[in-house]
C-alpha positions in Angstrom: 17.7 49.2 1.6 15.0 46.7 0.0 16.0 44.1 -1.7 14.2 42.7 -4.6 13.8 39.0 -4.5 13.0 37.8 -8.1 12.1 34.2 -8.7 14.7 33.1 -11.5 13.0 30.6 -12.8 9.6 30.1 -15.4 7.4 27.9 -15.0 6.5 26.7 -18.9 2.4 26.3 -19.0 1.9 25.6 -22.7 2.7 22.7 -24.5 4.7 24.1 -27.9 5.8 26.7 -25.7 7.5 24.1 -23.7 9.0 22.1 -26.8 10.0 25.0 -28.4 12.3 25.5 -25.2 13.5 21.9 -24.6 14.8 22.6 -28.3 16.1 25.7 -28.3 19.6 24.2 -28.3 21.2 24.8 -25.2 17.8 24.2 -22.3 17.7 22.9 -19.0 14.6 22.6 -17.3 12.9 20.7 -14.6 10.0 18.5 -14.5 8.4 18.3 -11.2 6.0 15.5 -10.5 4.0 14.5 -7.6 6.8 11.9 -6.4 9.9 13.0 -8.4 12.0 16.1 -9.7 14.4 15.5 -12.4 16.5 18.5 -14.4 17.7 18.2 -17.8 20.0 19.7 -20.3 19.3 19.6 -23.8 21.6 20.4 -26.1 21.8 20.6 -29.8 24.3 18.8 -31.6 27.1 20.5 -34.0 26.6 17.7 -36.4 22.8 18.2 -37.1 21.0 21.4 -36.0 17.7 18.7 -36.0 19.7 16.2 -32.8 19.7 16.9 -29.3 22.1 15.6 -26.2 19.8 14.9 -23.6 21.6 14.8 -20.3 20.3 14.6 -16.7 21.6 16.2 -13.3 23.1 13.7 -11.3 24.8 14.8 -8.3 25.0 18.2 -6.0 26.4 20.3 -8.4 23.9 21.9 -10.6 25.8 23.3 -12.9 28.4 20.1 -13.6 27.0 17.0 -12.9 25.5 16.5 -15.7 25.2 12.6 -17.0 24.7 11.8 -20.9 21.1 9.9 -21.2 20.9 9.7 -25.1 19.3 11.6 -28.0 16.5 13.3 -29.2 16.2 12.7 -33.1 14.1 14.6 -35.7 10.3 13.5 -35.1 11.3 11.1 -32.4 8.6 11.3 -29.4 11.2 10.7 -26.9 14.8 9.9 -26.3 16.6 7.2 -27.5 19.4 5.3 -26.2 23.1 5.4 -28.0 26.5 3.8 -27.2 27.5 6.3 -25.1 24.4 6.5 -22.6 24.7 6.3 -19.0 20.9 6.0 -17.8 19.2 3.0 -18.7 16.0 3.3 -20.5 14.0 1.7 -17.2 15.1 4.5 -15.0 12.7 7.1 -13.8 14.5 10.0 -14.9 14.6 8.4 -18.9 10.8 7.1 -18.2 9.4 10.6 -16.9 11.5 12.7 -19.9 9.7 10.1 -22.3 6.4 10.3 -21.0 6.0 14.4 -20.6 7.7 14.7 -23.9 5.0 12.0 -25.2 2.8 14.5 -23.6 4.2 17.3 -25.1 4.5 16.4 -28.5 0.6 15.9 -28.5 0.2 19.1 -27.7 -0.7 18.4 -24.0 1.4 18.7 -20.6 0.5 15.3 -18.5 -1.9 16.5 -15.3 0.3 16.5 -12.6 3.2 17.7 -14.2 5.2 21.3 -14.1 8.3 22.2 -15.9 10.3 24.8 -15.2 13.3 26.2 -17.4 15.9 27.2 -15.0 16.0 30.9 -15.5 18.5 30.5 -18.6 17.9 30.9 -22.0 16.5 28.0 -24.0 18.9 28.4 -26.9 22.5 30.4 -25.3 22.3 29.6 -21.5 22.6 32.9 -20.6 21.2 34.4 -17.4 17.6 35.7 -17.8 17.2 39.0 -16.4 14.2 40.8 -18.2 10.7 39.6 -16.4 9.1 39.4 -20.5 12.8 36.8 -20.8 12.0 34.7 -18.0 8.4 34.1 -18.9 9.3 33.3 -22.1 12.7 31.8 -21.2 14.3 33.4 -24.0 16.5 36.5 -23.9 15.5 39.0 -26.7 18.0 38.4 -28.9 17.6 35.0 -28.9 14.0 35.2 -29.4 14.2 37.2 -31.9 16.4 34.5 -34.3 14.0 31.9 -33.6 11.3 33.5 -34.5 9.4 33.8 -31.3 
């Protein structure tokens, strides 16, 4: 029996495409660079549907080890340090976020730059099956309420 070998992830080629995903209130996505790879969760916050958690993978467990890097606030062109963050503002991971979402926010992604979701939805974290889903990186349903 053949088995089908389905590459999980999308690769996000447009700009608002790629916004529209870091904010779609529960993302994580990787931006690959010519010298470094960092993944990211975004997460909205229950206080304000317009604030995100940004938090960056930190350790060999890719589904846990997650670390608390600061927020994204309404209009803000990158993320901004709080109280609670654990990456400082100089450190590659914060700099490269800031700079592609810089980018991104001008409607451009940076030469040299890919991002990938990580075959999840943008908005419930659920698996992405559907090939249409994964391109998008957006199940249906989710799509659907936010209007893509």
């Amino acid at each position: 029996m053949e088995t089908l070998n389905v590459e999980m992830r999308g690769q996000l080629e447009d700009s608002q495409k790629a916004i529209t995903f870091i904010k779609g209130g529960n993302s994580t996505f990787t931006l690959v660079g010519a010298k470094n790879r960092f993944t990211y969760k975004v997460k909205r916050t229950e206080f304000d549907e317009n604030k995100y958690f940004v938090m960056l993978l930190n350790g060999s467990d890719n589904e846990n080890n997650f670390v608390y890097m600061g927020m994204l606030f309404p209009n803000s062109k990158g993320i901004k340090i709080t109280k609670g963050s654990k990456v400082g503002e100089n450190a590659q991971s914060f700099v490269a976020f800031n700079y592609v979402y810089k980018y991104l926010t001008n409607g451009i992604i940076p030469n040299g730059v890919k991002i990938y979701h990580e075959g999840r939805c943008g908005r419930c974290g659920r698996k992405l099956t559907v090939p249409q889903s994964i391109e998008m990186g957006f199940g249906s349903e989710c799509a659907s309420i936010l209007g893509i």
